[in-house]
C-alpha positions as CSV (number, residue, x, y, z in Angstrom):
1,X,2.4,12.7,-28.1
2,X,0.4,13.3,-31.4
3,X,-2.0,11.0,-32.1
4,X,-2.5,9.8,-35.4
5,X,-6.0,11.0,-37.1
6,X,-9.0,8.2,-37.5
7,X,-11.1,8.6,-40.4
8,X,-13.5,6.9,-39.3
9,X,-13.5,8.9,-35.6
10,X,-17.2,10.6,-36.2
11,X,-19.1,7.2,-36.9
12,X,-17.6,6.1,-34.2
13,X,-18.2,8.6,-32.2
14,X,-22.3,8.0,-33.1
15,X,-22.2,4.7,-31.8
16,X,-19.7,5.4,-29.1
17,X,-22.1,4.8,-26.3
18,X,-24.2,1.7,-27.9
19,X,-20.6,0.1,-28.0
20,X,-20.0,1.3,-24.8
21,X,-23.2,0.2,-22.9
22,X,-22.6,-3.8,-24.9
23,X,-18.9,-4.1,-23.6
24,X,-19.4,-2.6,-20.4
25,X,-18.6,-5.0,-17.5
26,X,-21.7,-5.1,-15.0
27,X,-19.6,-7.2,-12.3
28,X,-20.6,-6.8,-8.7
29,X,-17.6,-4.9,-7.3
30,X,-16.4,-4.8,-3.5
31,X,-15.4,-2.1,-1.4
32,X,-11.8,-2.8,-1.8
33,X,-12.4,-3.2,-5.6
34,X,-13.2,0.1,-6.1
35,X,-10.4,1.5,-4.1
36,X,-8.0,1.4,-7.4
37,X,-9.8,3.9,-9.0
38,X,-7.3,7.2,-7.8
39,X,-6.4,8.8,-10.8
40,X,-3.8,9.2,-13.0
41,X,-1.7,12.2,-14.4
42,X,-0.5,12.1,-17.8
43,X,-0.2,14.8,-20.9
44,X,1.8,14.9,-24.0
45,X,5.0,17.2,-24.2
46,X,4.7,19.7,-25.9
47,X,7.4,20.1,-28.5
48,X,9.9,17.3,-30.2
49,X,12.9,16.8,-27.7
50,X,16.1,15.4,-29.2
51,X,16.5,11.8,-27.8
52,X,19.0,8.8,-28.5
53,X,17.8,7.0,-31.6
54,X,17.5,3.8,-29.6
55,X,15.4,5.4,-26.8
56,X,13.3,7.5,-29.2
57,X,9.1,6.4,-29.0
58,X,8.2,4.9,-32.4
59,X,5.1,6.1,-33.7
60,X,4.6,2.9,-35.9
61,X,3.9,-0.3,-35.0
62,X,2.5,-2.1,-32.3
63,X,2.0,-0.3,-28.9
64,X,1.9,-1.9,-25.4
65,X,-0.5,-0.7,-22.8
66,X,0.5,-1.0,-19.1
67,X,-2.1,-0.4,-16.6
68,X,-1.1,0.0,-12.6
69,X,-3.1,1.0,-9.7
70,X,-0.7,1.9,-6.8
71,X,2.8,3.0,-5.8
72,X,3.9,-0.4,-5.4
73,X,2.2,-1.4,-8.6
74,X,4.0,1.5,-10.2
75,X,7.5,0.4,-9.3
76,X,6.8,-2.9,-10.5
77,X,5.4,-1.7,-13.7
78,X,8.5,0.6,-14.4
79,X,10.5,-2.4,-13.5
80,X,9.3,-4.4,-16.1
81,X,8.9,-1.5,-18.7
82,X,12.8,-0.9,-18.3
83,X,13.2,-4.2,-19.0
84,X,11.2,-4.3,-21.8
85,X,12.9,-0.5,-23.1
86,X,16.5,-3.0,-23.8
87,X,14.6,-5.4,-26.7
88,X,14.9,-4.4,-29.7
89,X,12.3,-5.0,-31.3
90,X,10.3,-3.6,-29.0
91,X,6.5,-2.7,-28.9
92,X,6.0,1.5,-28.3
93,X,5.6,1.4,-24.5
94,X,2.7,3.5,-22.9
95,X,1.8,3.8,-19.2
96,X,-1.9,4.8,-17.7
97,X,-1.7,5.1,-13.7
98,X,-5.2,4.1,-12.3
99,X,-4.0,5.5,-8.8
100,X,-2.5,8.9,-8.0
101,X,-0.4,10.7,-10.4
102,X,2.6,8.3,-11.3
103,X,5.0,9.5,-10.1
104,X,7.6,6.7,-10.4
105,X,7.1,7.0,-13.9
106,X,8.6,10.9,-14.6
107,X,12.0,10.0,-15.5
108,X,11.0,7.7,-17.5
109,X,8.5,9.9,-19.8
110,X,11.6,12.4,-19.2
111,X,13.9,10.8,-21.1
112,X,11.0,10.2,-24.2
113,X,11.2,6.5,-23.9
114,X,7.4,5.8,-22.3
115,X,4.2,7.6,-22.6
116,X,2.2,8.4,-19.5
117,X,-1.3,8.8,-20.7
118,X,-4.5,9.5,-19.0
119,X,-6.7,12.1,-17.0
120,X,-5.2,13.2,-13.9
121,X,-6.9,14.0,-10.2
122,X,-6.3,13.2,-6.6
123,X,-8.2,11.8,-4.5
124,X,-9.6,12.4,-1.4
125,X,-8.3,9.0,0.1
126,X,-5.2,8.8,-1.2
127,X,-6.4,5.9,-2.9
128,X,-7.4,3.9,0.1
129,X,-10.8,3.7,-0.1
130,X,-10.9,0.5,0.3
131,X,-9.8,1.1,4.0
132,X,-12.8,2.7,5.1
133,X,-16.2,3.8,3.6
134,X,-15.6,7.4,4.9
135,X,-12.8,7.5,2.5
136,X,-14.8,5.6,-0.3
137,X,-17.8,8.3,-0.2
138,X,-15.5,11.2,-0.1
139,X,-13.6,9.4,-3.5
140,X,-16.8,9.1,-5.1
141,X,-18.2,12.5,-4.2
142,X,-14.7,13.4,-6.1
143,X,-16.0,12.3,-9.2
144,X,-14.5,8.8,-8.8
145,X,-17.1,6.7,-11.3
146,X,-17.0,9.1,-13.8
147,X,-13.5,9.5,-13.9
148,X,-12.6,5.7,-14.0
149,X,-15.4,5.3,-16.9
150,X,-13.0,7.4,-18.8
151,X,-10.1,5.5,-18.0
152,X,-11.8,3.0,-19.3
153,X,-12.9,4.4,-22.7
154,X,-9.3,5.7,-23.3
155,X,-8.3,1.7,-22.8
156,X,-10.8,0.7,-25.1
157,X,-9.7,3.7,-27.6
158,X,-6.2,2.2,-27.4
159,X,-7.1,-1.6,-28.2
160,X,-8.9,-0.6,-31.1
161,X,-5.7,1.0,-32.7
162,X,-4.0,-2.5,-32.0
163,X,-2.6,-2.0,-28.8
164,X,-2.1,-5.1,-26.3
165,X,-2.3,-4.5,-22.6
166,X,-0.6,-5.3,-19.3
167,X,-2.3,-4.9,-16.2
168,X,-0.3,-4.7,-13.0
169,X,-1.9,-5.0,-9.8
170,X,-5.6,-6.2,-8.7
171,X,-8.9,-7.0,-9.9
172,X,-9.3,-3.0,-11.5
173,X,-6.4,-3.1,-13.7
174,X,-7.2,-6.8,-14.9
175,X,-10.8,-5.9,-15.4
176,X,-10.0,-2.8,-17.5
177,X,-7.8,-5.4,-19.6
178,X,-10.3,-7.7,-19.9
179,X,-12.8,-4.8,-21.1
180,X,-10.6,-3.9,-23.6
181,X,-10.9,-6.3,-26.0
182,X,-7.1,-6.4,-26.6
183,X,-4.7,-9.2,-25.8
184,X,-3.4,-9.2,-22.1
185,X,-1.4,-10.3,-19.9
186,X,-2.1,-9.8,-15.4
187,X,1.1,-9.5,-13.0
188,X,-1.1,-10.0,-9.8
189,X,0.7,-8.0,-7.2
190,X,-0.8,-7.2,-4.0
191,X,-2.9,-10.7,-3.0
192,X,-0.1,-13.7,-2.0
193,X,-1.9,-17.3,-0.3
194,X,0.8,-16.8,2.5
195,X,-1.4,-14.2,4.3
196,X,-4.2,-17.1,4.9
197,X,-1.8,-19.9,5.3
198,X,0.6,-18.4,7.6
199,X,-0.7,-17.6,11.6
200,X,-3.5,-19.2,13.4
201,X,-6.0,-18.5,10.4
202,X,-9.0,-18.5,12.7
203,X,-10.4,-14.8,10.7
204,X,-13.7,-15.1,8.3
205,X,-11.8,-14.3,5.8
206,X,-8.7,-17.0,6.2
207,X,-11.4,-19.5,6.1
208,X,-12.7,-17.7,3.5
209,X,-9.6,-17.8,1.4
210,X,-9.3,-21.9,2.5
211,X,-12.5,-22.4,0.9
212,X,-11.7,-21.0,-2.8
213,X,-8.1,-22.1,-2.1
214,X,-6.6,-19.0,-3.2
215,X,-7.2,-15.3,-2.2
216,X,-7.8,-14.3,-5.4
217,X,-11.6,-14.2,-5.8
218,X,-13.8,-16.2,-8.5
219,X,-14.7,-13.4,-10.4
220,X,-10.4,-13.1,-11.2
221,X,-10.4,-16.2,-11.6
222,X,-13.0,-16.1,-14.7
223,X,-10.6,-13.0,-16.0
224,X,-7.7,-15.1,-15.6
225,X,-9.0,-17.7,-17.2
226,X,-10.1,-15.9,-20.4
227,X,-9.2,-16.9,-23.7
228,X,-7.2,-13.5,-24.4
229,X,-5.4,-13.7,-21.2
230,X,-2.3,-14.8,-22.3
231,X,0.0,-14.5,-19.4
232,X,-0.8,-14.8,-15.3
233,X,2.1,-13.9,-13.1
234,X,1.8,-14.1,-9.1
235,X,4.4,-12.5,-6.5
236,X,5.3,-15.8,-5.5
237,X,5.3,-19.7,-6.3
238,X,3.0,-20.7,-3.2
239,X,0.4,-18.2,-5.1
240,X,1.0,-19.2,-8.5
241,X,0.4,-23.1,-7.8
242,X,-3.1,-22.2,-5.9
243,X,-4.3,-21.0,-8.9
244,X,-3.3,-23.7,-11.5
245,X,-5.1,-26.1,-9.0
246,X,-7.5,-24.2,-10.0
247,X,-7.1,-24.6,-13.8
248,X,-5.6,-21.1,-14.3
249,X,-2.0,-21.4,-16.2
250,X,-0.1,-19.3,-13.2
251,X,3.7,-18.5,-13.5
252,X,6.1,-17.3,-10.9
253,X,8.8,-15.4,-12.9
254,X,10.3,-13.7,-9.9
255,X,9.9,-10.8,-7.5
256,X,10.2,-7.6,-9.3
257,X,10.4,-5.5,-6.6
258,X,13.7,-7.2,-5.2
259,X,15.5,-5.7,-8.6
260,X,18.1,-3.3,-8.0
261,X,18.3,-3.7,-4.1
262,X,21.5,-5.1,-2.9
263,X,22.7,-4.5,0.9
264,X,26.4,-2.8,1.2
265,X,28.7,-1.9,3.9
266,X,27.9,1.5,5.5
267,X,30.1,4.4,4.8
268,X,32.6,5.0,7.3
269,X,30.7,8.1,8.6
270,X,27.9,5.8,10.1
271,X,30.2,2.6,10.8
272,X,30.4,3.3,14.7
273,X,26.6,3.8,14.9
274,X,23.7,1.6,14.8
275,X,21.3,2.4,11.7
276,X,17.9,2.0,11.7
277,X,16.0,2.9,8.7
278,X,12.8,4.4,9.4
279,X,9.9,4.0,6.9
280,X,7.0,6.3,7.3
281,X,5.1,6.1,4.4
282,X,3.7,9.1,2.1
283,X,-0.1,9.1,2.2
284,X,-0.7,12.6,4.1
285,X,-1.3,13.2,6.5
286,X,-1.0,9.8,8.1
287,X,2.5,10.0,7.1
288,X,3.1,13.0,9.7
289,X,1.6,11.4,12.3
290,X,2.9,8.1,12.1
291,X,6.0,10.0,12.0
292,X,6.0,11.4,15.4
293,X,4.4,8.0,16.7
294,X,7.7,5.9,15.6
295,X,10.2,9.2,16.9
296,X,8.4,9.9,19.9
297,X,8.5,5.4,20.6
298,X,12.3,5.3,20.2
299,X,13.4,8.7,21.8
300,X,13.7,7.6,25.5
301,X,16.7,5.1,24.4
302,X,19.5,5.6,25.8
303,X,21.7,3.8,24.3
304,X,25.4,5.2,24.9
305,X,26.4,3.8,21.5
306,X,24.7,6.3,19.0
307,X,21.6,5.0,16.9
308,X,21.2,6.7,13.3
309,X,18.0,7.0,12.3
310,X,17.8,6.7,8.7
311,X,14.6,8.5,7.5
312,X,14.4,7.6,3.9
313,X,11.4,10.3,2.6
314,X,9.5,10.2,-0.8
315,X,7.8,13.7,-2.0
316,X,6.0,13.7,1.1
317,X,6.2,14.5,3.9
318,X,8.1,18.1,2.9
319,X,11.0,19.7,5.4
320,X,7.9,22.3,6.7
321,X,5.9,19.5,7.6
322,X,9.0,17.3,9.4
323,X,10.6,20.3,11.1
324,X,7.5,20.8,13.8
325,X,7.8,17.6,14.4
326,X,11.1,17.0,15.3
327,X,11.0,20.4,17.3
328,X,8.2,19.3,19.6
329,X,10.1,16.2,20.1
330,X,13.4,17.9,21.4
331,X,15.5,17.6,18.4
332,X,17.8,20.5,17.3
333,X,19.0,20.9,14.0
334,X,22.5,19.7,13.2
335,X,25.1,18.8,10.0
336,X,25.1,15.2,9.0
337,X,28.3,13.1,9.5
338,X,29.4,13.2,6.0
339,X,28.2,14.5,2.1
340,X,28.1,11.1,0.9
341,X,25.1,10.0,2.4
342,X,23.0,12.1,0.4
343,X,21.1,13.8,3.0
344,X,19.7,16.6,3.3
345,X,19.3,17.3,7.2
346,X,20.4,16.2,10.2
347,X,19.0,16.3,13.6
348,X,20.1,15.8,16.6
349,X,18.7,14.6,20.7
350,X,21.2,12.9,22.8
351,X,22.5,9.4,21.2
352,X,19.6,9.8,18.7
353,X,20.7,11.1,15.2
354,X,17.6,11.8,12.5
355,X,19.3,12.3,8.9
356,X,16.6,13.1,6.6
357,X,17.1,12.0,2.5
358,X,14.7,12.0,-0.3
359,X,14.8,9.1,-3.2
360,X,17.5,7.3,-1.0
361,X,15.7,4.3,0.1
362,X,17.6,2.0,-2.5
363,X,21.0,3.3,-1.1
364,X,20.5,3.4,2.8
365,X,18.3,0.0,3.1
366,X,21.0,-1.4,2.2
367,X,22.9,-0.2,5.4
368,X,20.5,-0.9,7.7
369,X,20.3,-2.8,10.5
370,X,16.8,-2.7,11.5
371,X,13.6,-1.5,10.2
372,X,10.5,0.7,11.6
373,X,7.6,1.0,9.3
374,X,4.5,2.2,8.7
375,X,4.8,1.4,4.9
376,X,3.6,-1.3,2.2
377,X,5.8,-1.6,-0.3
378,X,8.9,-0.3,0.8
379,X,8.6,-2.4,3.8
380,X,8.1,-6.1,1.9
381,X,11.7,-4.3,0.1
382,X,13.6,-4.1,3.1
383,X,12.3,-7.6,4.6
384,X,13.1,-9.5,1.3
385,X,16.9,-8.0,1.4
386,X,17.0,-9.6,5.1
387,X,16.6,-6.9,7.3
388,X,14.0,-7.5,10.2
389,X,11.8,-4.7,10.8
390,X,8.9,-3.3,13.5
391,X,5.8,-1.6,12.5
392,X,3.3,0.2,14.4
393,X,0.1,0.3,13.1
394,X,-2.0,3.3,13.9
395,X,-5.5,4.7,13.0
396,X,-4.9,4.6,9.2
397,X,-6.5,5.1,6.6
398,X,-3.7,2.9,5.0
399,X,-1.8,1.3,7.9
400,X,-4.3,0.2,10.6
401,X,-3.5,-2.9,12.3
402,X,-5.9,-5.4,10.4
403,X,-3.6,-4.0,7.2
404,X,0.0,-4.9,9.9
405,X,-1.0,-7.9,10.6
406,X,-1.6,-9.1,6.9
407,X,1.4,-7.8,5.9
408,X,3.2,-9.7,9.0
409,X,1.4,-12.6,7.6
410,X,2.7,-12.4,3.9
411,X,5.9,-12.0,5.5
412,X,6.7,-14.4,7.7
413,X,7.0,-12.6,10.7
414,X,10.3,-11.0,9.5
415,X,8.1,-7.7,10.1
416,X,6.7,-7.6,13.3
417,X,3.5,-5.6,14.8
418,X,3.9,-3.5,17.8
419,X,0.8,-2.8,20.1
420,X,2.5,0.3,21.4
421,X,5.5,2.8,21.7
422,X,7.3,0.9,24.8
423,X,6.5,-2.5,23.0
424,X,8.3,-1.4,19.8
425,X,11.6,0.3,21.8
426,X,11.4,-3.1,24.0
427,X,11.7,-4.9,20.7
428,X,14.0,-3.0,18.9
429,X,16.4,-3.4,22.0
430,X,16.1,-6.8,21.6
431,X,16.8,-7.1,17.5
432,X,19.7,-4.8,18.2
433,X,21.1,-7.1,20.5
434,X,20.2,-11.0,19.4
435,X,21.9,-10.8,16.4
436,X,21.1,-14.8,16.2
437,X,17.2,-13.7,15.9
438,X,17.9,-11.0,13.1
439,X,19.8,-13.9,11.1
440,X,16.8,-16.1,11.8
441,X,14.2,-13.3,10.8
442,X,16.5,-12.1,7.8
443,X,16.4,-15.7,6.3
444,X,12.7,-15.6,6.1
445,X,12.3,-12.6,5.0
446,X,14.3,-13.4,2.0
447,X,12.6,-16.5,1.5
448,X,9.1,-14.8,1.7
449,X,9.8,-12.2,-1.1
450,X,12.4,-14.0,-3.4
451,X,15.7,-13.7,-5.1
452,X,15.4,-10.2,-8.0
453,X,15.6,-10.8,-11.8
454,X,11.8,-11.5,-11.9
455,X,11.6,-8.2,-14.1
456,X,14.0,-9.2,-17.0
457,X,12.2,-12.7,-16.7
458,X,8.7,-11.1,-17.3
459,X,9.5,-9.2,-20.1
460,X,10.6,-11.8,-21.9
461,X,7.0,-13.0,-21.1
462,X,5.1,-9.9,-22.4
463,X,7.0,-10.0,-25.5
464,X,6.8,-13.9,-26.3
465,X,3.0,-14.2,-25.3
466,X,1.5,-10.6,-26.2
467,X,4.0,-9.7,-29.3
468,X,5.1,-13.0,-30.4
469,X,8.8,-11.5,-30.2
């Protein structure tokens, strides 16, 4: 996208880093505060594409400035930013990832409606840091200071041309709003008071968190409380009332990560099977080896009714990297039951049928009867549309089991932590056949994450209390 010329660009570029060292935020950050620094991928196309006068980018007017630091984050934002693509009038929509490459956002800049801006990287970590200082040195030693200073300076650059900003996720994206000097608005994703307030509570940090009475930290608070801060969403009511004890004007607008999931009848290919959908996340190479850990837990069923294993795969792990896997395991390579599921191998031990799909998680969730995870967000997805689900948690860096048991927390239970292989077949027997406990676990799953719509609702939001539309 071509950026309009500044006259004034080379004074400003004299006194760039006087400016800079005045507004820079000298906050004390945490371990797990730095963890959101992964960066982004963006670039500008490089010729005019023809687009649908309705879905074309203005290059007048006021801009909007979304800032996300996660997959889950991601989805959310693109949620919202769909949302906010239907209004008319509408502010020109722009996107900076602050963790991996943002992915979930290349249709989207595709089709010429949203701008993904930004420098792009990987990190060493995945963007986990915050899991283990191993992984925080090795981000750093990456270049990952210098390279969120420039995230920074390209927010700043944007709020000077008149843009407003949306920050989506943790204390990071909200500090980089804040830093801006724009109007903003904070959809606080990851941090929900049910992880203290569920469970025994007998950790440092669940008395912590009783002590503040929230688990968002003082520092956000001071952020959140800010005169330009103009709209505070949380993931959840319980959350949202925390804070406004706490003087901070909190909403809950609804779960955005509940919009577009829906359960549906299976096809007819997979109606005399039971379907498990197995979730192994995409952080590599964790992803490969919790992989084998959840096959190699359920392989020694033996069920005589056969069990579909539904392995719903992002980008990663590749078919080279699941094909060793399910060899060593004694799988051999078959057709799936039917073209309609969208899959794009099948595999085959006994009862035990593995059909692999990519970008199908919306679609075969919804067929499920029974979840096993190693994931974050896709896992809180499958809970909140009432299916029960196992995880087993494993040496990380993402899902170790201080991470599964916060997440069992936040949820109710409805996801339940296994301490080994023959503990998470044992339960899975049992979910399969107390259908009385998966209606009891399904219920609070759905309760835990919410009813969808909470995108449409928060656009309206941005709009009315960063736009004034």
């Amino acid at each position: 996208m071509l950026l309009p010329t500044n006259p004034s660009r080379k004074q400003n570029n004299s006194r760039s880093w006087n400016d800079l060292q005045k507004a820079a935020p000298r906050f004390e950050l945490g371990i797990k505060d730095l963890q959101s620094s992964a960066l982004p991928l963006g670039h500008a196309a490089g010729g005019e594409l023809s687009f649908p006068k309705q879905d074309r980018i203005s290059r007048d007017g006021p801009s909007l400035l979304v800032l996300s630091n996660g997959h889950g984050e991601d989805l959310i934002a693109l949620r919202v930013l769909e949302q906010l693509r239907t209004h008319h009038p509408r502010p020109r929509l722009e996107v900076l990832p602050l963790v991996g490459i943002g992915s979930a956002f290349e249709a989207a800049t595709q089709a010429g409606w949203l701008t993904r801006i930004g420098p792009g990287a990987a990190l060493p970590s995945g963007g986990f840091s915050n899991q283990s200082l191993r992984g925080l040195m090795a981000d750093i030693g990456a270049g990952l200071p210098l390279l969120s200073w420039r995230q920074w300076r390209l927010v700043r650059q944007r709020a000077r041309r008149g843009a407003t900003v949306l920050a989506v996720g943790d204390l990071l994206p909200l500090l980089m709003a804040w830093g801006s000097g724009a109007r903003y608005g904070f959809i606080g994703t990851p941090k929900s008071d049910y992880t203290w307030r569920s469970g025994p509570g007998r950790q440092l940090s669940d008395r912590y968190h009783r002590c503040k009475g929230s688990e968002w930290d003082p520092w956000e608070w001071m952020l959140m409380r800010h005169r330009r801060c103009r709209l505070v969403a949380m993931r959840d009511a319980l959350t949202a009332r925390g804070l406004k004890r706490l003087g901070i004007p909190a909403l809950a607008a609804g779960n955005p990560m509940m919009d577009g999931l829906k359960t549906a009848p299976p096809p007819a290919s997979l109606q005399r099977c039971r379907r498990v959908l197995l979730l192994c996340g995409s952080r590599m190479p964790e992803a490969c080896r919790n992989l084998e850990r959840l096959l190699a837990a359920i392989t020694p069923l033996s069920n005589s009714t056969p069990l579909a294993v539904l392995l719903a795969l992002g980008t990663q792990p590749s078919p080279e990297q699941t094909e060793p896997i399910l060899k060593k395991l004694g799988f051999r390579r078959g057709l799936p039951p039917s073209d309609q599921l969208g899959a794009e191998a099948c595999w085959v031990r006994g009862p035990l049928l593995v059909i692999l799909g990519r970008n199908q998680f919306t679609q075969w969730a919804g067929w499920s009867e029974v979840g096993l995870a190693t994931a974050g967000t896709a896992t809180e997805q499958l809970v909140g549309l009432g299916i029960p689900a196992l995880s087993l948690p494993g040496p990380g860096p993402q899902f170790h089991k201080p991470f599964a048991l916060r997440q069992a927390r936040l949820l109710g239970g409805a996801v339940r932590p296994c301490s080994s292989g023959a503990d998470l077949r044992e339960r899975l027997e049992t979910l399969l056949t107390s259908p009385e406990l998966c209606q009891k676990l399904s219920a609070i799953g759905r309760s835990r994450m919410g009813r969808p719509g909470g995108s449409a609702r928060l656009a309206e939001l941005v709009l009315e209390r960063l736009h004034g539309y």
